[in-house]
N, C-alpha and C positions, 0 to 999 in steps of 0.2 A: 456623498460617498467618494473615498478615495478614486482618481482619476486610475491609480497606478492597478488598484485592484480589477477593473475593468480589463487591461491587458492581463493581469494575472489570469483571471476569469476566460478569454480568448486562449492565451497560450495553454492554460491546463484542458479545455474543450476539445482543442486541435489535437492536443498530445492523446487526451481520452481515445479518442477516434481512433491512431494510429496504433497503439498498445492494443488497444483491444480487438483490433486486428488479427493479432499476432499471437497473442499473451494466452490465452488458453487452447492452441493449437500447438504451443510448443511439444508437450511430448507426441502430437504423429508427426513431426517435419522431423524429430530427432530418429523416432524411429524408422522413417523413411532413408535417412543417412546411417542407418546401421545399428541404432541402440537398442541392446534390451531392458526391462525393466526397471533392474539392477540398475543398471549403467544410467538412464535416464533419470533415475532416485539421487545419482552422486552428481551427476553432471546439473541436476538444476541446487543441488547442495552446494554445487562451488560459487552457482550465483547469487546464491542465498549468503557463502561465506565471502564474497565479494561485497554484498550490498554492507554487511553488519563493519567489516573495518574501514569503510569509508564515512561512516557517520559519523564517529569522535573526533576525528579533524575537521572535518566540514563542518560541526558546529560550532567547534574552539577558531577556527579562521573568520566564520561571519560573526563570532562576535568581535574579533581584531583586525579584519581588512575589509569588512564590509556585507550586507546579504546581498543585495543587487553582485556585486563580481563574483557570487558565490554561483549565484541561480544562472547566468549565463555561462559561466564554465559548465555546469552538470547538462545542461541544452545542449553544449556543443558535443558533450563526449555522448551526448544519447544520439544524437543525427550522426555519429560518426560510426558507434559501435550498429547501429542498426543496417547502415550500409555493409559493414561486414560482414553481417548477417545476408544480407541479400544478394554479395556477391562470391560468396565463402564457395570454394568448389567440393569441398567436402567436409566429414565431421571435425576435426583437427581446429580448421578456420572458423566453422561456424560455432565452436564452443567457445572459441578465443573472443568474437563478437560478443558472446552471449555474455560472458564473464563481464566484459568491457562494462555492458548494456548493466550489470547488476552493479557493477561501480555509481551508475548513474543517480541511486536510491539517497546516496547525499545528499540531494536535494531537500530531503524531507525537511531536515534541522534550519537550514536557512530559509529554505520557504515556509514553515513556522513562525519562526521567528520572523517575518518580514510581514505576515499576513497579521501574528497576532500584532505589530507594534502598529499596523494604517491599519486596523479595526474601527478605532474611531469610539465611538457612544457602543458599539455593539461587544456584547459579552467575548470572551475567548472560545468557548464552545461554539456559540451563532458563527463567527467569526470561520473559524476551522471547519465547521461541519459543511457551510455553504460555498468556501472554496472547493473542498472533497467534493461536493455535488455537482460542479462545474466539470469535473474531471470526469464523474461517474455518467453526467446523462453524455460522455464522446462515448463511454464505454457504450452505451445503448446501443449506437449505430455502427461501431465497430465491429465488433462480434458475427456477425449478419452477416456485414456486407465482407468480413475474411471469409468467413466458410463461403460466398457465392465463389468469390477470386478465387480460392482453394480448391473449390470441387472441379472447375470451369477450367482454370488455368494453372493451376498448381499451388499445391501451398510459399513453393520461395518465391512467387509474382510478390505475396500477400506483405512482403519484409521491403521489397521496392516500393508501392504502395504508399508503406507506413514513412519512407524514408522520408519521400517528397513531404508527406506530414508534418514531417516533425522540422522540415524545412523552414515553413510557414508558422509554427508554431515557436521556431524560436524568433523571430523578427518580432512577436509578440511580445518576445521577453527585452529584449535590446531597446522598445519603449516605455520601459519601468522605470521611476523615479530613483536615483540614491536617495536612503534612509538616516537620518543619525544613527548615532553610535552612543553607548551609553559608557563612559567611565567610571572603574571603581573608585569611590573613595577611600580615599589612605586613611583617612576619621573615623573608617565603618566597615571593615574588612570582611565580615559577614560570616559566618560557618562557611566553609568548601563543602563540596558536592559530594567528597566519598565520607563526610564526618556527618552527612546529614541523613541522618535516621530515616525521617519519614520519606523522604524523596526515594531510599534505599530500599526498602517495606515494600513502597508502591511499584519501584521498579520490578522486585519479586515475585508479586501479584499479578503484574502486565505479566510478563514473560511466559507464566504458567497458562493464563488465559491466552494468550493469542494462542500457543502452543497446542491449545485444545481445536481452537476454532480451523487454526491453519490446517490440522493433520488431514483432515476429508477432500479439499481442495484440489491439489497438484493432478492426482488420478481421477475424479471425478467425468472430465473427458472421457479420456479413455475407457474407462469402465460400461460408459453410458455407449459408443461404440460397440467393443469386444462383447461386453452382455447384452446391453437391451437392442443393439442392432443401430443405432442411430445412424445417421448420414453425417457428413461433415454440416450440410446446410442444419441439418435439424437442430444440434449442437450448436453454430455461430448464433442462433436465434435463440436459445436458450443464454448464450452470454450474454445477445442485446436483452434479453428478460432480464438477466440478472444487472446489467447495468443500470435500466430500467430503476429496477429496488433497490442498488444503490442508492440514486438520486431519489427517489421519492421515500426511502428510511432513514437516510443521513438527513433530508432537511425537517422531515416528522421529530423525527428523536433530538434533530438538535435545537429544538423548544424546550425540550425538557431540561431538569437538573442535568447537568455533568454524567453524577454517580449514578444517575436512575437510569439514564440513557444508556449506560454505559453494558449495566445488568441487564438490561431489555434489550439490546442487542446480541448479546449470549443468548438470549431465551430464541431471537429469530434465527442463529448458526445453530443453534442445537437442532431447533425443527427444521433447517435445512438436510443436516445429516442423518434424522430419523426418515424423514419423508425417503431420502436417495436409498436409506438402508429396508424398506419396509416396502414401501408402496413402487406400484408398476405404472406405466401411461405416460403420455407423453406432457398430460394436463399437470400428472402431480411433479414431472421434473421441472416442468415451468413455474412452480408456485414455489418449489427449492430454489431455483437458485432464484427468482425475487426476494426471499428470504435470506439469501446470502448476503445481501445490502448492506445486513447490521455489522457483518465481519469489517467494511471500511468505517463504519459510523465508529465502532467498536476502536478502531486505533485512535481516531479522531479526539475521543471523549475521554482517551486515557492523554494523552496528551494535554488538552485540555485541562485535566485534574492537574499537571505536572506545575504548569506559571505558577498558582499561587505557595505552590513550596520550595520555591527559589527565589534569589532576587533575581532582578529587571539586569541586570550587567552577566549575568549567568547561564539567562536563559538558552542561547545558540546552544551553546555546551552539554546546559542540561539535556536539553530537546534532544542532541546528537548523542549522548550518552543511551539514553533511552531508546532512541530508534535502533541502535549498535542491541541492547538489549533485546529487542525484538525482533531484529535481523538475524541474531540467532535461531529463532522458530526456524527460519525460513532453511538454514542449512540441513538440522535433523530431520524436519517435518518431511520432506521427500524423502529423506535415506531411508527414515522406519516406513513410510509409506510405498517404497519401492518394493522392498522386503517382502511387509504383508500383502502386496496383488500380485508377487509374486509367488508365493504360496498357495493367496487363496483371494482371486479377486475383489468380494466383499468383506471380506474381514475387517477393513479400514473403517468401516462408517457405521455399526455399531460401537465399537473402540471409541472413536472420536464422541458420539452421541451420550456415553456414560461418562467421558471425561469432561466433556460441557457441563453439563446436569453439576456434576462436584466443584467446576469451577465458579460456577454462579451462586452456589451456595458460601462457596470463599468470599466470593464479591462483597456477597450480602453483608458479611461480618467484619471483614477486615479493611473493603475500600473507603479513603478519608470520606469521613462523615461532616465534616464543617469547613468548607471550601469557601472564601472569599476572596472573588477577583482582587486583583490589583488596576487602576490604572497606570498607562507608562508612565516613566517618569519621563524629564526636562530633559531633551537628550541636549548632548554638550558638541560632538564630534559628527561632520557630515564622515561620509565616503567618498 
């Protein structure tokens, strides 16, 4: 096994921990600083239209200066925007943090790209799915132990905390290997990215699907709160649940095909929004968001399907293309979801539940069907 992937593996653990902290308490600290619904629908919409314009560069840059200088800059602006967060005196600062912090999502495309090319013997899917799962089981013990900080000492201790975290998680990244670099050939010039069909198709099909699975997410906290009465502890423990099923869905499913994996993870965010929209008890919100798992396995295995419909000199770009695609969910999926629990708190997760259902029937017929890895090529170019 790649030595570098091992710090890979440490630094995403560490960072798990500290996100998960944080990451689904956002809307009560917001509304602790004064937001309502509405406002807390836009305000995580700008992090969301934050995270999406920073992809397309971040992957066009690691395929032309490097991934390793990629993945240590988005470390440093994550330790940096989180202490804004934890020292921000009121709303104004701590959104300016928060926006920072959704800059940070550039990561995704270089560390792709970094993970799939020291994969080694192991598939693209294996490869992605079990880094994501190093990520998912920090999320386990994150979740938990914010809601303790939060109920005990406040929710903005829970953003200091995370800081120191992500302290230690970057020196993880600072011992990563530079990668080659792959150069086009002038002999072989390849289809470009916006001429290729299928890669286009795929993107379309990603965008609708996350966009189903993301919309029950963002409120789901709070709902569980305002309706069924939760505590902040009961909820942090439900995230560690759901980190939990991260890690143990993402590395089930990613044995499977790509494309099957990809549907069957749909099938476990559909029955997390049925369960949240139907059923009552503290048992069946814990068996949701276990279920929720498939939503990371679920980005993972679309990505995954992406390598073999580009070439190996493309791929940063592709990748950053695609994640920009699905950083769009992340802007609207709050706005219309702020909207609907502002009207009518559960309205969200039936909506969600029958737009699942229609997208996995999409899946079925339209995701590529005849997928063959590539291995890397001969890289030519260190960093």
């Amino acid at each position: 096994m790649n030595p570098s992937l091992i710090w890979i593996a440490a630094a995403l653990f560490t960072w798990g921990i500290g996100e998960g902290m944080f990451y689904m308490f956002q809307p009560f600290y917001l509304t602790e600083l004064g937001a309502n619904p509405v406002t807390i629908g836009y305000i995580l919409g700008g992090a969301g239209l934050a995270m999406m314009i920073a992809h397309v560069p971040a992957g066009y840059l690691s395929d032309r200066i490097g991934r390793r200088p990629m993945l240590i800059t988005a470390w440093i602006f994550g330790v940096t925007s989180t202490w804004i967060m934890a020292l921000a005196p009121s709303l104004p600062f701590f959104v300016a943090g928060l926006l920072l912090y959704g800059v940070t999502a550039f990561v995704s495309s270089p560390l792709n790209s970094y993970i799939t090319t020291a994969r080694g013997s192991w598939s693209v899917g294996r490869a992605l799915t079990l880094s994501s799962a190093t990520f998912n089981l920090g999320m386990v013990l994150g979740p938990f132990t914010g809601g303790w900080i939060g109920q005990h000492y406040g929710l903005r201790s829970v953003y200091f905390v995370a800081g120191v975290l992500f302290l230690f998680s970057s020196g993880f990244v600072f011992l990563i290997a530079p990668q080659a670099r792959e150069r086009h050939d002038p002999t072989a010039p390849g289809t470009g990215l916006l001429n290729n069909r299928r890669y286009l198709g795929f993107l379309a099909l990603g965008w609708v699907v996350v966009l189903a699975m993301y919309l029950p997410q963002p409120f789901t906290p709070k709902f569980l709160q305002d309706v069924r009465g939760l505590s902040l502890e009961q909820i942090g423990l439900l995230g560690a649940i759901g980190g939990l099923g991260n890690t143990v869905i993402t590395f089930l499913i990613g044995f499977f095909d790509a494309r099957l994996g990809f549907i069957l993870s749909q099938v476990s965010v559909g029955l997390y929004s049925g369960i949240i929209w139907k059923m009552n008890g503290y048992g069946w919100f814990a068996s949701a968001y276990f279920l929720l798992g498939g939503y990371r396995a679920a980005r993972s295995l679309f990505m995954a399907q992406i390598r073999p419909l580009v070439k190996q000199s493309q791929m940063g770009l592709a990748y950053g293309i695609a994640e920009s695609v699905l950083g769009f969910t992340s802007i609207i999926a709050p706005v219309i979801a702020g909207f609907l629990y502002q009207q009518d708190k559960g309205s969200i997760f039936p909506l969600a539940f029958f737009s699942i259902l229609t997208v996995i029937m999409i899946s079925f017929f339209f995701a590529p069907r005849s997928i063959h890895e590539e291995l890397p090529l001969r890289p030519e170019t260190m960093e």
